[in-house]
C-alpha positions as CSV (number, residue, x, y, z in Angstrom):
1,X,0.0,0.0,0.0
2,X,1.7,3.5,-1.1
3,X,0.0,6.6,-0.3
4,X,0.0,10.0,-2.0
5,X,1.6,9.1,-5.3
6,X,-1.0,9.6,-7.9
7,X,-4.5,11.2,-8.2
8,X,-7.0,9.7,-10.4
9,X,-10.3,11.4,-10.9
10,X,-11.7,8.3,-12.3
11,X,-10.2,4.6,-11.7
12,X,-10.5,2.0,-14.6
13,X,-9.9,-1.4,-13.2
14,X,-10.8,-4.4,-16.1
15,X,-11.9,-6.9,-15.1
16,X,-11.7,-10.4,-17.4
17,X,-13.2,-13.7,-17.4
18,X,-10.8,-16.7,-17.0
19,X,-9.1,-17.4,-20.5
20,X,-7.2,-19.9,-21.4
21,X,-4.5,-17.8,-20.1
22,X,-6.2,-17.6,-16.8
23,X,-6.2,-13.3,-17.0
24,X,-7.8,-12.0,-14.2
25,X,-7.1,-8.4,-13.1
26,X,-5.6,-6.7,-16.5
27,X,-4.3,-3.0,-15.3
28,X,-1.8,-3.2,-18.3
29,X,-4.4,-0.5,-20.1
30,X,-4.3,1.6,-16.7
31,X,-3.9,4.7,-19.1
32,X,-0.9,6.1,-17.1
33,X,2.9,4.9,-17.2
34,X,3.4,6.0,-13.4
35,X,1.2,3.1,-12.2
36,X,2.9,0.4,-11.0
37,X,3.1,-3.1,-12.7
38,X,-0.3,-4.8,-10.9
39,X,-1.6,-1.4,-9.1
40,X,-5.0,0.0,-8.9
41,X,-5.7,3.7,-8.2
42,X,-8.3,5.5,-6.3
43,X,-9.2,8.5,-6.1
44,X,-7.9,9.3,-2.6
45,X,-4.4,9.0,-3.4
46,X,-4.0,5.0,-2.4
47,X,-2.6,2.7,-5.0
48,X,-3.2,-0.9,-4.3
49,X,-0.8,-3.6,-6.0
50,X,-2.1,-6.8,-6.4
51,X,-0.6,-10.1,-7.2
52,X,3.1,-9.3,-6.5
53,X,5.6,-8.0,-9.1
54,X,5.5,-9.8,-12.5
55,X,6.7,-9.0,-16.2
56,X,3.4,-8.9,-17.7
57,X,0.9,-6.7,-15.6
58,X,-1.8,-9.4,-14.9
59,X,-2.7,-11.3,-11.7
60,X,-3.4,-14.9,-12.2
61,X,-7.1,-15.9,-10.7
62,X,-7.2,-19.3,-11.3
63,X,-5.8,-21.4,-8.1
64,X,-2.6,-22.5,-8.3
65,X,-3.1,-26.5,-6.7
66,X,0.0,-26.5,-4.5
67,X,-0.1,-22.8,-3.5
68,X,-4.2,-23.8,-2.1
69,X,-4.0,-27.0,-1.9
70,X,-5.3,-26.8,2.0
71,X,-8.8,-25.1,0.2
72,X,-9.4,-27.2,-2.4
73,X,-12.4,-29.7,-1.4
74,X,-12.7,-33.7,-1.9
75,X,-14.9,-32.6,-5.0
76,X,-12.0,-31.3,-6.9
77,X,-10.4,-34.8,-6.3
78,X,-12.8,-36.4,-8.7
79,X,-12.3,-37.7,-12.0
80,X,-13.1,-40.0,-14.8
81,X,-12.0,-43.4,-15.0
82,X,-10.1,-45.3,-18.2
83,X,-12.6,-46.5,-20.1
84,X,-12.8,-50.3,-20.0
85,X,-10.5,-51.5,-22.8
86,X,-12.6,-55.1,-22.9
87,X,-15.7,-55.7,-22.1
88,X,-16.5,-58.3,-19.7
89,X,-18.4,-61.5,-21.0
90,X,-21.3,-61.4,-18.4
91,X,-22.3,-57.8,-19.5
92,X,-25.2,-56.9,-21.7
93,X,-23.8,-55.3,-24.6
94,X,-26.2,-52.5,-26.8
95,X,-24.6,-52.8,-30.1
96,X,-27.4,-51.2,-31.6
97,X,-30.6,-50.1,-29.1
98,X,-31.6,-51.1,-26.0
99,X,-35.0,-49.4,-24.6
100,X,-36.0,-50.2,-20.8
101,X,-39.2,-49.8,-19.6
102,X,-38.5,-51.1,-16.3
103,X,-35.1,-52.2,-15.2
104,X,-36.4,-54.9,-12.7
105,X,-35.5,-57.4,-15.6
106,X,-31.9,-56.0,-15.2
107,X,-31.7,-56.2,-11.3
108,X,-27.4,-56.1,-11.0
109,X,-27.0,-56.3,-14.3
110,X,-23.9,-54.7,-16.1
111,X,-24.4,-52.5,-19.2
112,X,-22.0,-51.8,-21.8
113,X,-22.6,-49.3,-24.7
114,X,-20.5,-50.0,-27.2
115,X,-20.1,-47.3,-29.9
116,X,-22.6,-47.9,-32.0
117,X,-25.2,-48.0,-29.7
118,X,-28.4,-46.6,-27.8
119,X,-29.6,-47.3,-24.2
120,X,-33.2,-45.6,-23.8
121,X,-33.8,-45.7,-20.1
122,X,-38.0,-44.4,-19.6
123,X,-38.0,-45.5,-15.9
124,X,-36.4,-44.9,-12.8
125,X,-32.8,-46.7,-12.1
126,X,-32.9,-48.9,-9.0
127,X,-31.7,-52.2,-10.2
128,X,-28.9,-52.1,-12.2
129,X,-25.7,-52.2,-11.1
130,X,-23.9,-50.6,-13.7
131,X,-23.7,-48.5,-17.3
132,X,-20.7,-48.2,-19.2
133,X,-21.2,-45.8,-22.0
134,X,-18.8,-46.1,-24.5
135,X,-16.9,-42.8,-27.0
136,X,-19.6,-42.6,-29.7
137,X,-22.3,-44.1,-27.7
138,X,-25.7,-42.5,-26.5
139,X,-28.4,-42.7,-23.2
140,X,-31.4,-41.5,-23.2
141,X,-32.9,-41.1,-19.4
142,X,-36.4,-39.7,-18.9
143,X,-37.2,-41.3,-15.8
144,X,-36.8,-39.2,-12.5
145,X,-34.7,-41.4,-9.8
146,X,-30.8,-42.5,-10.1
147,X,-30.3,-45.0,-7.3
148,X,-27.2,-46.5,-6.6
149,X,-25.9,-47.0,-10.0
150,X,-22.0,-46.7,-11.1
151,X,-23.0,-44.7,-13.9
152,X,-20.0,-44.1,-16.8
153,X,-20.6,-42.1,-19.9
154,X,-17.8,-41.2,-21.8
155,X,-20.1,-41.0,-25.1
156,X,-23.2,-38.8,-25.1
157,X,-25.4,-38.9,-22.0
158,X,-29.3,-36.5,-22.4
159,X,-31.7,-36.6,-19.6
160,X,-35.1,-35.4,-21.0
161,X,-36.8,-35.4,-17.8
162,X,-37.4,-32.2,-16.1
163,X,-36.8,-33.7,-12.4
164,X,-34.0,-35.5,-11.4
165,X,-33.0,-37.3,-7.9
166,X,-29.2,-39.0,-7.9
167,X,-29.2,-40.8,-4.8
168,X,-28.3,-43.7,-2.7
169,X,-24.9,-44.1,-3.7
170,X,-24.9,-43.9,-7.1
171,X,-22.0,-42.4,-9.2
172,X,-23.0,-40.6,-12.3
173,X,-19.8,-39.4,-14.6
174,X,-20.0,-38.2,-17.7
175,X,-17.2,-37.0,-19.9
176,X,-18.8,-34.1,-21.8
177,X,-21.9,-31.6,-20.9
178,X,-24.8,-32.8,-19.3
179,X,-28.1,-30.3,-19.1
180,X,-31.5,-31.0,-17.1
181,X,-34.3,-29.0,-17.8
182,X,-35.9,-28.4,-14.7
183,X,-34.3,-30.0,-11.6
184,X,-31.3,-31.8,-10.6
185,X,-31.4,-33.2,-7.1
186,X,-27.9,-34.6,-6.0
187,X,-28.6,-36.4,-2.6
188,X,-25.8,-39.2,-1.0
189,X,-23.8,-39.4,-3.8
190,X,-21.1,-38.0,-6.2
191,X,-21.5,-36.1,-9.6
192,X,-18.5,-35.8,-12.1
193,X,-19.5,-33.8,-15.2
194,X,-16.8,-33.7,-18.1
195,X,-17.7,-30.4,-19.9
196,X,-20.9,-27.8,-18.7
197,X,-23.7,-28.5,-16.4
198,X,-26.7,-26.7,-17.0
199,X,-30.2,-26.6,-14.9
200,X,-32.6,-24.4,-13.9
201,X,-32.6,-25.8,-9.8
202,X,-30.0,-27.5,-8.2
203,X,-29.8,-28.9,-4.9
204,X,-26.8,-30.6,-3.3
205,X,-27.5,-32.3,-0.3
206,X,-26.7,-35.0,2.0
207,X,-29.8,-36.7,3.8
208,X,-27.8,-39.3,6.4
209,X,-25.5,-38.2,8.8
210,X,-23.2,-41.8,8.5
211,X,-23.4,-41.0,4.6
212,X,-19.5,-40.5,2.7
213,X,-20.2,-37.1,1.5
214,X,-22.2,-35.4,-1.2
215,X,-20.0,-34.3,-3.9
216,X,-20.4,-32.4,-7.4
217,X,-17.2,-31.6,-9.6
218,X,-18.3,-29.6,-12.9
219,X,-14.5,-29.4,-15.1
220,X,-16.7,-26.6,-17.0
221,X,-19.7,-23.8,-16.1
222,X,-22.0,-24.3,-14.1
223,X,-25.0,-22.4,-15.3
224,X,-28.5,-21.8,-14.0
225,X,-31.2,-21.1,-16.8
226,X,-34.6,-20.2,-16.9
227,X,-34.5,-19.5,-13.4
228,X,-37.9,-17.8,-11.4
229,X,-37.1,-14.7,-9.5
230,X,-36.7,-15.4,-5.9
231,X,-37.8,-19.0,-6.0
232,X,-35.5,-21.0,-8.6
233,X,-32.2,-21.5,-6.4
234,X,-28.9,-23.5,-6.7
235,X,-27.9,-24.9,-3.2
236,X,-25.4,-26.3,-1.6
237,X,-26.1,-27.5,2.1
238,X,-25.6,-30.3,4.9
239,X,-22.0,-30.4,4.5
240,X,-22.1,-31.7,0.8
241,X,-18.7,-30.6,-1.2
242,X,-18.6,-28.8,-4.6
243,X,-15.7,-27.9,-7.1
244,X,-16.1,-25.7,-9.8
245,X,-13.5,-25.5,-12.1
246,X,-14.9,-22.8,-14.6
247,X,-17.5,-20.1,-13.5
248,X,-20.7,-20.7,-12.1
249,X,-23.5,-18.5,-13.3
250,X,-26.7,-18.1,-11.4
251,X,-29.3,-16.0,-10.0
252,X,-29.5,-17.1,-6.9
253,X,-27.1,-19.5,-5.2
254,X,-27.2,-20.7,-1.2
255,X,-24.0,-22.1,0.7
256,X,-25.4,-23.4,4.2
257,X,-25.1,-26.1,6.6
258,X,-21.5,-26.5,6.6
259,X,-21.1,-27.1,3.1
260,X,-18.3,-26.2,1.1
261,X,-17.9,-25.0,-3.0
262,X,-14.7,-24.3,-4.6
263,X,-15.1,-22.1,-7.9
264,X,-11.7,-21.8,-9.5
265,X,-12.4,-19.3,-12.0
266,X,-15.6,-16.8,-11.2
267,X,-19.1,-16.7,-9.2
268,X,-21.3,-14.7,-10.9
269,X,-24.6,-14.1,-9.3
270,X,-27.6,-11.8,-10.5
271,X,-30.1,-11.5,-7.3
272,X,-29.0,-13.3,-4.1
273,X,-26.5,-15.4,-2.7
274,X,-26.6,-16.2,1.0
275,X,-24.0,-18.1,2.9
276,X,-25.2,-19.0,6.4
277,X,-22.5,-21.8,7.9
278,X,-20.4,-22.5,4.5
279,X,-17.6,-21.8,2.9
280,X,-16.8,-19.9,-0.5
281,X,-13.2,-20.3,-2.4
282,X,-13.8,-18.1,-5.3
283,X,-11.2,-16.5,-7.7
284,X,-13.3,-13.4,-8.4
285,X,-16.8,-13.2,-6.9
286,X,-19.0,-10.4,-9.3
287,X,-22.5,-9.2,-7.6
288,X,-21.9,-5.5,-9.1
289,X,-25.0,-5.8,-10.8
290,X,-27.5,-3.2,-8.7
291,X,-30.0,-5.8,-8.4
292,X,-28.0,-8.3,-6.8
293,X,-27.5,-8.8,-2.9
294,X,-25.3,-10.7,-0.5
295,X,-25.8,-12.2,2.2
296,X,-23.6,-13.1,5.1
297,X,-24.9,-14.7,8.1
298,X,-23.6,-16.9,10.9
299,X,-20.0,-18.2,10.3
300,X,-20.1,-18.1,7.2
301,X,-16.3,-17.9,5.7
302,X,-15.4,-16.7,2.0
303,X,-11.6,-17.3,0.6
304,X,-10.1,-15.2,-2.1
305,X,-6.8,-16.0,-3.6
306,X,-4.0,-13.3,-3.5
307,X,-5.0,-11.1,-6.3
308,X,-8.4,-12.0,-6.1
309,X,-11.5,-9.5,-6.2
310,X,-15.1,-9.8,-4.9
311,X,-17.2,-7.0,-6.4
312,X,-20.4,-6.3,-4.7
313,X,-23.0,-3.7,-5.3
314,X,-25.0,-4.6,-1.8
315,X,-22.9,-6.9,0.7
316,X,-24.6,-7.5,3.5
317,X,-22.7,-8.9,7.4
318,X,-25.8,-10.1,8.6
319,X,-24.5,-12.2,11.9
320,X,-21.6,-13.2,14.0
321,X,-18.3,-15.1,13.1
322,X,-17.9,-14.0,9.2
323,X,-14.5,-14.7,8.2
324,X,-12.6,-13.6,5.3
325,X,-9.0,-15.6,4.4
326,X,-6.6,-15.4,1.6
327,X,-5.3,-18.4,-0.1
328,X,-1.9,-17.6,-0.3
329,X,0.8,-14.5,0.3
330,X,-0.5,-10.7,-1.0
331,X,-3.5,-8.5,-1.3
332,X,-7.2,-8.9,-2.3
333,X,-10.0,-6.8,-2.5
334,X,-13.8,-6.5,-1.7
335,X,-15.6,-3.9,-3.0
336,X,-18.6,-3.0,-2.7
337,X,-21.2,0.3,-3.3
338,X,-23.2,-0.7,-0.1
339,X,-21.9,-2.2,3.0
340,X,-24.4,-3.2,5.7
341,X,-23.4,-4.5,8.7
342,X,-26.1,-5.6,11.7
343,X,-24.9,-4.1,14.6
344,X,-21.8,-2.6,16.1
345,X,-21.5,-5.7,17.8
346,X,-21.5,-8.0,15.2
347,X,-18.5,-10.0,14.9
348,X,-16.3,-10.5,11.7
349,X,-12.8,-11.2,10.7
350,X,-11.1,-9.3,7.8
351,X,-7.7,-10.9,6.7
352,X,-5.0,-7.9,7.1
353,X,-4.2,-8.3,3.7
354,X,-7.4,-7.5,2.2
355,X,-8.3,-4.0,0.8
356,X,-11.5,-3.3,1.4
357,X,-13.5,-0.1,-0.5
358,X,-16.7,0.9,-0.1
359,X,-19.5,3.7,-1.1
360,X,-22.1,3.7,1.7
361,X,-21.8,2.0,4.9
362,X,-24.9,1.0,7.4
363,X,-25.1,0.3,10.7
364,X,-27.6,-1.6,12.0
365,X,-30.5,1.6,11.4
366,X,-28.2,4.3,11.1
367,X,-28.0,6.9,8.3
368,X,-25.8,6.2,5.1
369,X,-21.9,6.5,6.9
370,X,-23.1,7.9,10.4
371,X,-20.2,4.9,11.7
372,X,-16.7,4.6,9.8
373,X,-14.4,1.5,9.8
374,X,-10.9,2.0,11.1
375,X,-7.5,-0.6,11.1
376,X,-6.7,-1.3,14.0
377,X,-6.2,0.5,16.7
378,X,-7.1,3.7,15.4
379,X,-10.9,4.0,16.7
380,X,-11.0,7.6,18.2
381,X,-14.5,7.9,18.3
382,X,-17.8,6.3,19.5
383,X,-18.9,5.7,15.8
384,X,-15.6,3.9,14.8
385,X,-15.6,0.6,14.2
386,X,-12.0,-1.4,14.2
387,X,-11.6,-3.8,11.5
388,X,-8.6,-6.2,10.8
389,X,-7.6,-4.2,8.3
390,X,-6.1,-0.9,7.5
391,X,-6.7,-1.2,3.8
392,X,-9.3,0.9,3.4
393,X,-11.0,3.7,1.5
394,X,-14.4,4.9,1.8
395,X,-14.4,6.1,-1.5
396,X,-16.6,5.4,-5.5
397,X,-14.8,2.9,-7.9
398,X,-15.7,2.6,-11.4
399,X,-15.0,-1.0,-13.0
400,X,-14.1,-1.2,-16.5
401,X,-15.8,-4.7,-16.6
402,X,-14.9,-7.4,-19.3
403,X,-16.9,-10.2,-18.3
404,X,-16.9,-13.4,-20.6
């Protein structure tokens, strides 16, 4: 943090989405050649650097494994087998197409889809033990419950049905996208999808106590669709375990119940997010949309990386115990146009590196910046509020914002 060395009347930060080059912060257009390699200026004299001294003026958002590996969930650890390179000679083999009606006839039976075939599945899955879909193969599901099947698609996998439940155990992998119209309903068991997931509701969720836990790993987007305004809602809860390797778009997302979601590139959400009792590791967080609102509430604990930014146009420290870490050495920075915190005796921890800006601050029901947070050690008044870090400007950003 350097004070006093440049005045800016107007600060353009860019913002990208993760590229293949995993760009993050770009300040190399910062339009001045005094700025500092990784530096963003306000407007009351503070420049911030972010993401340490480099060649190229960019700080890196996606995680580096070994710098976080303490952060990074089970989820992340899953992954797609070899394919079988023979088939075994007690297996049903669809060579060409294979429609089920009711899979009672199949009860433990192994399925293999060879290349050019077609398994049509129009009822639930309780019986089989196992589906092997093949490269160049295709399933069809339009049936609503996915019980305790090993379920490998490395081919082409389309569930037509609007309302999904993957439970009891089953393992459902599929090497490329997979998109549900309606509903997916992950509930004691583990989800590894290849490319994008798409839906309109998720829910992640672990029903028994004694269960091995609930896990999703998307290695693409996670993208909510078609979602209803303040009723369609992706959720993570009951200490279930999520990885996100790309961004996950969504109106309205919930982390509770001690649950925990990695997002390696972005978290982009349009109305709400709430985290009550989970955990957040995000590489850039973007609420800025004036619409959008989040939550805090009890213990709940999000995780930058150094370099990282969370961008919030109403941010809202609703409860006791919120925590805010760094994954690694070096700065971050939340920002936000409205900062709301419940009381003056609500508890939260700020990571001393973290720069923390904001437009309007509220105090429980006090007028727009009747209190004012202070570092610590330097409250001199009845109104100041000591915060972890010094970092801070009360002070209007303007994001140049390059969102992909």
């Amino acid at each position: 943090m350097r004070k006093g060395l440049l005045f800016l009347p107007v600060l353009a930060l860019a913002i990208a989405g993760c590229s293949t080059n995993d760009e993050f912060v770009d300040l190399s257009n910062s339009g001045s050649a005094l700025l500092p390699e990784n530096s963003v200026a306000f407007t009351n004299h503070t420049i911030l650097t972010i993401g340490g001294e480099t060649e190229n003026p960019v700080a890196f958002a996606n995680f580096s494994r070994s710098a976080s590996a303490s952060y990074v969930n089970d989820a992340c650890q899953l992954g797609m087998e070899e394919a079988p390179a023979v088939i075994p000679s007690d297996g049903i083999i669809v060579e060409n197409e294979l429609v089920i009606r009711n899979d009672n006839a199949y009860d433990n039976a192994s399925i293999y889809v060879k290349p050019s075939g077609k398994l049509v599945v129009e009822s639930d899955i309780a019986k089989i033990a196992s589906i092997t879909v093949l490269e160049g193969g295709q399933m069809y599901f339009s049936g609503k419950g996915i019980d305790g099947v090993k379920l490998l698609c490395y081919g082409d996998l389309h569930i037509t049905s609007d309302d999904v439940i993957i439970a009891k155990d089953a393992i459902v992998k599929t090497a490329g996208n997979l998109t549900v119209d309606g509903s997916l309903n992950l509930k004691d068991g583990e989800l590894y999808v290849g490319g994008d997931l798409t839906c309109t509701i998720l829910n992640v969720d672990q029903t028994a106590s004694w269960h091995k836990t609930t896990a999703l790993h998307v290695m693409g987007n996670l993208t909510q669709v078609n979602a209803e305004k303040n009723k369609d809602v992706i959720t993570f809860g009951n200490k279930t375990v999520a990885c996100i390797e790309g961004v996950l778009w969504a109106d309205n997302v919930d982390i509770v119940s001690e649950s925990n979601v990695h997002v390696d590139c972005k978290l982009c959400v349009n109305q709400e997010l709430n985290i009550n009792s989970g955990t957040l590791n995000a590489g850039y967080i973007d609420m800025s949309a004036s619409s959008s609102y989040a939550t805090l509430d009890w213990a709940a604990k999000i995780n930058l990386p150094a370099g990282g930014v969370a961008d919030f146009a109403n941010l809202d420290f609703n409860r006791d115990n919120i925590n805010w870490g760094i994954m690694g050495t070096g700065n971050a920075l939340i920002n936000c146009v409205n900062l709301r915190i419940k009381s003056d005796k609500t508890v939260f921890h700020i990571n001393p590196g973290y720069y923390l800006n904001y437009q309007k601050l509220y105090v429980g029901n006090s007028a727009e910046n009747q209190y004012r947070l202070v570092g610590p050690g330097k409250a001199v008044e009845g109104n100041d509020i000591e915060i972890d870090t010094e970092l801070i400007n009360n002070t209007s950003v303007n994001f140049t914002d390059f969102k992909n």
